[in-house]
N, C-alpha and C positions, 0 to 999 in steps of 0.2 A: 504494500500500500504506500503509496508515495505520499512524503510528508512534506511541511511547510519549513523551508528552510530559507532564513534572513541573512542577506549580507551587507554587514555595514562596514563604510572606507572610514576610517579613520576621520579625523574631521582637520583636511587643514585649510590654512590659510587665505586668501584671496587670490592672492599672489601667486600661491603654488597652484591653486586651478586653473589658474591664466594661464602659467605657465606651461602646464601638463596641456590645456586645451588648443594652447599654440601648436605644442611639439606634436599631437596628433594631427593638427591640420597640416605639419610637413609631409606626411606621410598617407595619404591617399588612397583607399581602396585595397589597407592591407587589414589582414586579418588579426584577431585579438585572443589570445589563445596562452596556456602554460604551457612551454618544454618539460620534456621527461624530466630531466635536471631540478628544472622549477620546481614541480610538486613535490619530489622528494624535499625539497631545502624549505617547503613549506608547510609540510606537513610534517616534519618531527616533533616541533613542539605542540603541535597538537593532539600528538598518539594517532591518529585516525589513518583509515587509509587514502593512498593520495585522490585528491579529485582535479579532476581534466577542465578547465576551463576552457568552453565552446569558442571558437572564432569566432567573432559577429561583424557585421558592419561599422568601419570605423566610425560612423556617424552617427551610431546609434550606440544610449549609455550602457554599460553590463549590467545585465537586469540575472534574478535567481535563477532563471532558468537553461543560464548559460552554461549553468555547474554539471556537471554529467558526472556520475558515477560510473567507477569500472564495474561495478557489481553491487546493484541497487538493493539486491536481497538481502544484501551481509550488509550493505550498509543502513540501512530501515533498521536491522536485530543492534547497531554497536554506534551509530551518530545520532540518536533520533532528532535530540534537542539542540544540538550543535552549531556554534556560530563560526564563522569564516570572515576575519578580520583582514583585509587591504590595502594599502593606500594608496592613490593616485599616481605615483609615482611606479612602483611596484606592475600598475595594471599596463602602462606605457612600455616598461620593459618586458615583460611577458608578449604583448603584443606586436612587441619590433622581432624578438626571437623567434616568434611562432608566423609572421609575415612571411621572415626570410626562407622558413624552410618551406613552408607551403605554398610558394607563388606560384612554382611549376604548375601545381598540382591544382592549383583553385584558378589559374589560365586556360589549364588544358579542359576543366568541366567546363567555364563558364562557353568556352568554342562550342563544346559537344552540347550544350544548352540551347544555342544561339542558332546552330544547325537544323536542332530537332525542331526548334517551337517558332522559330520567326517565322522562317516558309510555311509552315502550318496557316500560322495567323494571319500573315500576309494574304495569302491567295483565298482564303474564309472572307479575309474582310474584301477582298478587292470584287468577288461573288455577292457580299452580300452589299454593296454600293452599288452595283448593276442590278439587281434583283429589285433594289427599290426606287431605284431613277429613272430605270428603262419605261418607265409610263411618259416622262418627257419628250423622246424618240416615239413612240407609239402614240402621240396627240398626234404628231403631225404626219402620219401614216395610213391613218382611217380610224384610229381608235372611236375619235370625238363621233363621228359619222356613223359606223359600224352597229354604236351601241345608244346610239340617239340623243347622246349628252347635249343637253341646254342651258342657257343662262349659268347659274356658279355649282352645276353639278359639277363637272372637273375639277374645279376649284377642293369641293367636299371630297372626292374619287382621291385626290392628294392628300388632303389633311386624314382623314379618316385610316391611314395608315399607321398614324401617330396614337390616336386612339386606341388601338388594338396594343401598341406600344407600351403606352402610358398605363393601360388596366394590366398589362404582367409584368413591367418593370419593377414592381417590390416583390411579390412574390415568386420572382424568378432569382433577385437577391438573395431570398431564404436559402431557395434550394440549390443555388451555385454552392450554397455555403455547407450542405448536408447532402448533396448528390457527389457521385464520381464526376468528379467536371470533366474530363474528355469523354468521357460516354455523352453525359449531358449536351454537351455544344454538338457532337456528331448525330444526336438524337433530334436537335430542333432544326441540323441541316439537314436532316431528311425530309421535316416537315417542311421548312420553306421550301423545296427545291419541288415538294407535290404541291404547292399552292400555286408557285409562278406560273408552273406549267399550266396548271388548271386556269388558272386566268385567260389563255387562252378561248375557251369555252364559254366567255361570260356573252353575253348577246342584250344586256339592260344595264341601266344602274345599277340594282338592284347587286347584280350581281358581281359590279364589279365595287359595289360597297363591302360587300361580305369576303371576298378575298382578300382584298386589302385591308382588311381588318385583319384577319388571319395571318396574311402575312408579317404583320405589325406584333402580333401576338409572338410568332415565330422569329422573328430578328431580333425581340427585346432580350433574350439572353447573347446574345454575341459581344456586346461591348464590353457590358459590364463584366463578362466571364473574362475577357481578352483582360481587363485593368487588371482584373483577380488573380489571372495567374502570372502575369507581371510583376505587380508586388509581392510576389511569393516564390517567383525564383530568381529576381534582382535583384539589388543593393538598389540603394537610395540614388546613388548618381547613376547606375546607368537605365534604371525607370523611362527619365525622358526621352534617350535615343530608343531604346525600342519600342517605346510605345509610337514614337514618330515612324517608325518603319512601320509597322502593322497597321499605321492608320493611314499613311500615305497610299495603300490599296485602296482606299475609296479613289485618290485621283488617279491611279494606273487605269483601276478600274473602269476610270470615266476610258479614258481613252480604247480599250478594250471594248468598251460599248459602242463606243462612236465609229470603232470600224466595222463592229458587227452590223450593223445599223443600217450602215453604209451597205453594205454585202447583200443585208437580205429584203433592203427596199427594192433591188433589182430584181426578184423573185415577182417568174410570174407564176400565178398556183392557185386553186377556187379558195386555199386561206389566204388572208391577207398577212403582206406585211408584221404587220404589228401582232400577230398570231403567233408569226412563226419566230418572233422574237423574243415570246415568253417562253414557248415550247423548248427551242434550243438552251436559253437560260435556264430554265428550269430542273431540264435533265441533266446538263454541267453539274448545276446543285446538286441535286441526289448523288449524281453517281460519286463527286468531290465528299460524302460525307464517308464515301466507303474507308478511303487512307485515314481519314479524320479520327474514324472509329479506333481502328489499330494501332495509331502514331501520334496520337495527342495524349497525353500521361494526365492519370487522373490530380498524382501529386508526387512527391518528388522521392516520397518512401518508394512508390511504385511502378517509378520510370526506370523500364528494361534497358534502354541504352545506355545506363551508368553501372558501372561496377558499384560493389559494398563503399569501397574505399572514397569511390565518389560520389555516392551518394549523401554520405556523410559530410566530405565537404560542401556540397551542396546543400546542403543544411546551414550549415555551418556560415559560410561567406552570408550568407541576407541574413536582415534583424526584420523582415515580417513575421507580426505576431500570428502562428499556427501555422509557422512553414513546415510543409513535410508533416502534419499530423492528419489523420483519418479524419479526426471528426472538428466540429467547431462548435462552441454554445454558448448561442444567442443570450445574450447580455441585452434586458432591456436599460440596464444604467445607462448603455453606452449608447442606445439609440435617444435618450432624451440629451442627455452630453452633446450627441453631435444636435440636437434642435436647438439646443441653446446657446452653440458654441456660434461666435459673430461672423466669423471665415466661412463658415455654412452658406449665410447669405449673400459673401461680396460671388461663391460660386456658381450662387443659382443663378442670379441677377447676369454673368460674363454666360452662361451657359443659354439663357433666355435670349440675352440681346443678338448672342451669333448665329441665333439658329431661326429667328425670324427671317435677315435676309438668307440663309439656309434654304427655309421650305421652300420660299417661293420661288429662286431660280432654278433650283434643282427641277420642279414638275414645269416649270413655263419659262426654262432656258431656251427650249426650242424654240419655242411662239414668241417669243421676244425678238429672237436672230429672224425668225422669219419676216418679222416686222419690220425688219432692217431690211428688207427687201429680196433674202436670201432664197432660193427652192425650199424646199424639204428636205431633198437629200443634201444641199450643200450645208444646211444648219448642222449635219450629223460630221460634217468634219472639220466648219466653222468652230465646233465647240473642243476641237484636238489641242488646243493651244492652253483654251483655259485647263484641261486636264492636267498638262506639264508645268504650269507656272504651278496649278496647287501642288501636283507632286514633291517638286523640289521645293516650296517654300517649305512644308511640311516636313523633308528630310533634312532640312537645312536647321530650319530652327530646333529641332529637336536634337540635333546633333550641337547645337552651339549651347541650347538649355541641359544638356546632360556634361555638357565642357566646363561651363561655366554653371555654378549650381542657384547662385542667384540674379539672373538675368531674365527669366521668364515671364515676367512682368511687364520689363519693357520688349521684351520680343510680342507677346500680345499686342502691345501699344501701336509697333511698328506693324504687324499683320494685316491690323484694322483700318489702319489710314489711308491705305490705296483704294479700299471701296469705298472710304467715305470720299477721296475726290472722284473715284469710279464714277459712282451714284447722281451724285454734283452734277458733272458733264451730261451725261444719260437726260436728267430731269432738266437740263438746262435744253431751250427749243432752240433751232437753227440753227444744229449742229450738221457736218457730214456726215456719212455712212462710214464712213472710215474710220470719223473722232470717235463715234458713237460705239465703232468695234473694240477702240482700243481702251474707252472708259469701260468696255463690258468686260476684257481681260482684263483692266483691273479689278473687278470684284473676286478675283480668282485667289488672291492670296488671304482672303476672309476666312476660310477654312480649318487654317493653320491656328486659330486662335482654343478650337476646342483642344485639342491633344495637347495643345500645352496646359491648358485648364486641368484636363484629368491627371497627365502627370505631378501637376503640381496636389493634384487630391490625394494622389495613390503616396507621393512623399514627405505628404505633410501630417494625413491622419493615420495614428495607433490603434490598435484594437482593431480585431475581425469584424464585429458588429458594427463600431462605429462607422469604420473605413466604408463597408457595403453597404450601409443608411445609406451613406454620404453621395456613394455612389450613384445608388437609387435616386435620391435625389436631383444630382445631375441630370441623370437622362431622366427624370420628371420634366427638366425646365426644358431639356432640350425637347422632350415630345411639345410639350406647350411651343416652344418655339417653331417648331414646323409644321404645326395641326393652324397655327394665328398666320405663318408666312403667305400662303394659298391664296387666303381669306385677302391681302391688301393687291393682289392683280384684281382690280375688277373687272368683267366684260366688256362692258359698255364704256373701258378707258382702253380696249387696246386698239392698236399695236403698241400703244406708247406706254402706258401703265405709270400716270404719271402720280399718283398716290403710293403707288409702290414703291418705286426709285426713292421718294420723300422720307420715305417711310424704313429703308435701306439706312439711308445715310443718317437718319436720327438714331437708329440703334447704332449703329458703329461708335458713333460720337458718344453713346452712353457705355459704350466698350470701355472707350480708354478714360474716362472717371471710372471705372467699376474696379478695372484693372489697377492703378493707381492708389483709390483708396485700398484694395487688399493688402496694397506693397506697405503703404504707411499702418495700417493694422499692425502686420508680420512683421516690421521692425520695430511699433511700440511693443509688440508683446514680448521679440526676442529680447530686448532693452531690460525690460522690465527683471525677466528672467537670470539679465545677467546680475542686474541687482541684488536678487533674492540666493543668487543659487551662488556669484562670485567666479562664475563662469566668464569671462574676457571675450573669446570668440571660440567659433565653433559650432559646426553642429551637431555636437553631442558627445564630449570625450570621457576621460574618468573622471566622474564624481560621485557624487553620492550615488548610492544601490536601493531604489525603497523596497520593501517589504512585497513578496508576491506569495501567493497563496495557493498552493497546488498543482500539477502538472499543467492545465490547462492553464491557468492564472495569464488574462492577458491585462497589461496596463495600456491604456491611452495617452495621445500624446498630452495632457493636461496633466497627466498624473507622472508620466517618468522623467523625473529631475535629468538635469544637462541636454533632454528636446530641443531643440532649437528648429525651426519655420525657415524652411527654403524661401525663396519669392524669383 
């Protein structure tokens, strides 16, 4: 039975936690851990037998349950009540020792990590960006026509996606968190991939209300499983770059659509078009969830492509709380912690404002470009351009916010401002067709502001529960965001949509206050913290150890001293 075991550091000086907090920030991305040596020379005077202290994220404090017993059975019958006193200093040198010999070794998994799970997530997400845009391409194919869409049915036929979204995005939270997650995301790829295709078959509203619900229902586990298993086999700095690679398949994926599009507009055949656009997408899907099934690892105890030895390390290198454990439990403390916590809100607020102009060019990019004068089929390649500005701006910044760990802030800042002059130009009259093309790629790099949002979620909140509230919540503001975007194309304003563009460019501009006040939050709080706790800089080195309670025992970021808030 595993017991509750406290370890307190010693208590020093201000000075000396500046100092120790310094000398960890020289050292970056190494692990924290006793040498053999070590535990012998610190465990004599304690009689006991030695205990292994876990590698963790440098960035994260040593919490209990880094302490690993060689043999928890003999040590339950002869330590029960036992403390483990050490200080600051002490945890720095253990940690440089145990860095050096482990780099090899915590290199070569994090490769074998990087290999297995990004191509996974990548090519899921870049499927499931096509899956849900390809209605864009399908307006101006026959959709509209086909199935008798009037006045702001279309409009509904977009948003109503997000609805199906929004009603399982909490409750798919839960069960990311008590399901086999690679089975789970392989399991709602199968269903999306039977919806798209069945979309095919709709011949009313009606029908193409109810698929899109459904499908809505079936995408809303992908992201948040994607953040999940990111924060759970990452460290804290390298979060942002993968998460920017995984999400940049929405924009390959554009591109991928736009030459499908392209291809099978020249299809002549008694289906249409836009029929045979969901059909081909759809079955990709399914049959993509069969690898999905076999090669996505539910958690990191039971990923086959690591040996024992690296399994362990892979435990070991990230400080997400319940890495590598079976089970999780649901901690209501932590889901009112995160409603009450104030960073909750500057997330929902960045998550709402980017996903308004979101909905609505994503379903009425085509009808827009068309309105620029463009065929139909040329809109489908017209839109190649936007695809690759958002791809790389999205690989770009997330590789600059995983370099630099507090930059993500003003990289939002910088994301937002091209569609806020995009928009500008667009809603301004008597312009060219040309100015008009080149204000509409810039709306392309607006994108890039969610995945920095998340990563900054996935490396700022503690605790299993709290982190996947937190989660949920995002894509709450983000459903809200693209179920409202739809809604401001009116009919009776196009081609120009001149309510829309207006409407673009006031959320951006409420981007970069949104973003901004986070930043001054995040560094009144880390301030504060340094006050109280004597921490100087750092995100999180040796200090004090609080109190955890049981194997499971997760603390949040409010509760484990030397936290410190990325931005």
């Amino acid at each position: 039975m595993h017991k509750t075991r406290r370890i307190v550091s010693a208590a020093p000086s201000t000075a000396t936690l500046g100092t120790a907090s310094a000398a960890s920030s020289t050292t970056p991305g190494r692990s924290s851990g006793l040498s053999s040596s070590s535990q012998a020379e610190s465990v004599s005077a304690l009689g006991t037998k030695p205990r292994r202290l876990k590698p963790t994220d440098s960035t994260t404090p040593l919490l209990a349950e880094d302490f690993d017993d060689d043999d928890d059975d003999d040590d339950d019958m002869t330590d029960k009540n036992d403390e483990i006193t050490t200080t600051a200093s002490e945890a720095e040198e253990w940690q440089d020792r145990e860095g050096d010999l482990d780099s090899a070794l915590a290199k070569r998994v994090l490769r074998k990590i990087d290999m297995r799970l990004i191509p996974l997530l990548f090519v899921t997400y870049n499927l499931n960006f096509m899956d849900k845009t390809i209605l864009s391409s399908a307006s101006v194919f026959g959709l509209k026509d086909s199935t008798n869409l009037h006045g702001t049915q279309y409009s509904w036929v977009s948003s109503v996606f997000y609805f199906g979204y929004l009603f399982w995005s909490y409750p798919t939270s839960i069960l990311i968190q008590r399901l086999p997650i690679g089975k789970y995301v392989a399991i709602n790829t199968f269903f999306w991939g039977t919806v798209v295709a069945l979309t095919a078959a709709c011949t009313n509203y009606g029908g193409l209300i109810t698929v899109r619900f459904l499908l809505g229902v079936a995408e809303a586990t992908i992201s948040p499983a994607f953040l999940y298993i990111t924060s759970s086999w990452f460290t804290r700095s390298e979060i942002p770059t993968r998460v920017g690679i995984w999400f940049a398949g929405n924009s390959l994926g554009g591109v991928f659509a736009s030459f499908i599009a392209y291809g099978i507009g020249h299809i002549s055949h008694p289906l249409e078009p836009w029929q045979w656009l969901f059909i081909v997408l759809g079955i990709a899907t399914f049959v993509w969830g069969l690898p999905l099934y076999f090669l996505l690892p539910d958690s990191i105890s039971s990923a086959k492509f690591l040996t024992a030895e690296e399994k362990r390390c892979a435990e070991q290198r990230v400080a997400v709380a319940g890495t590598g454990k079976a089970k999780h439990v649901w901690q209501p403390s932590q889901l009112l912690e995160c409603l009450i916590d104030p960073k909750t809100y500057f997330f929902f607020a960045i998550s709402l404002l980017t996903q308004i102009p979101n909905g609505g060019t994503q379903n009425f990019g085509n009808l827009v470009l068309k309105g620029f004068g463009f065929t139909s089929l040329q809109t489908t390649l017209v839109t190649l351009p936007s695809s690759f500005i958002a791809f790389f701006t999205i690989m770009g910044t997330g590789r600059l916010a995983g370099r630099f760990p507090n930059v993500a802030t003003y990289l939002i800042v910088a994301v937002v401002l091209c569609p806020v002059a995009g928009s500008a130009i667009i809603y301004s009259s008597g312009v060219s067709r040309g100015v008009k093309l080149f204000a509409y790629y810039l709306l392309s790099t607006g994108p890039g502001a969610i995945p920095l949002a998340m990563s900054l979620v996935g490396v700022n909140y503690k605790g299993s529960t709290k982190k996947m509230s937190m989660t949920a919540i995002l894509f709450c503001a983000y459903c809200a965001g693209n179920i409202a975007g739809p809604q401001f194309f009116v009919e009776s304003e196009a081609p120009h949509y001149p309510t829309a563009f207006r409407a673009i460019m006031i959320c951006y501009a409420l981007v970069v206050v949104m973003a901004m006040g986070l930043r001054a939050y995040l560094t009144f709080e880390n301030k504060r913290r340094d006050r109280k706790e004597g921490v100087v800089k750092g995100d999180g080195g040796a200090g004090e150890v609080v109190d955890a309670e049981g194997e499971d025992e997760e603390l949040t970021d409010w509760k484990t001293k030397g936290f410190r808030y990325r931005m």
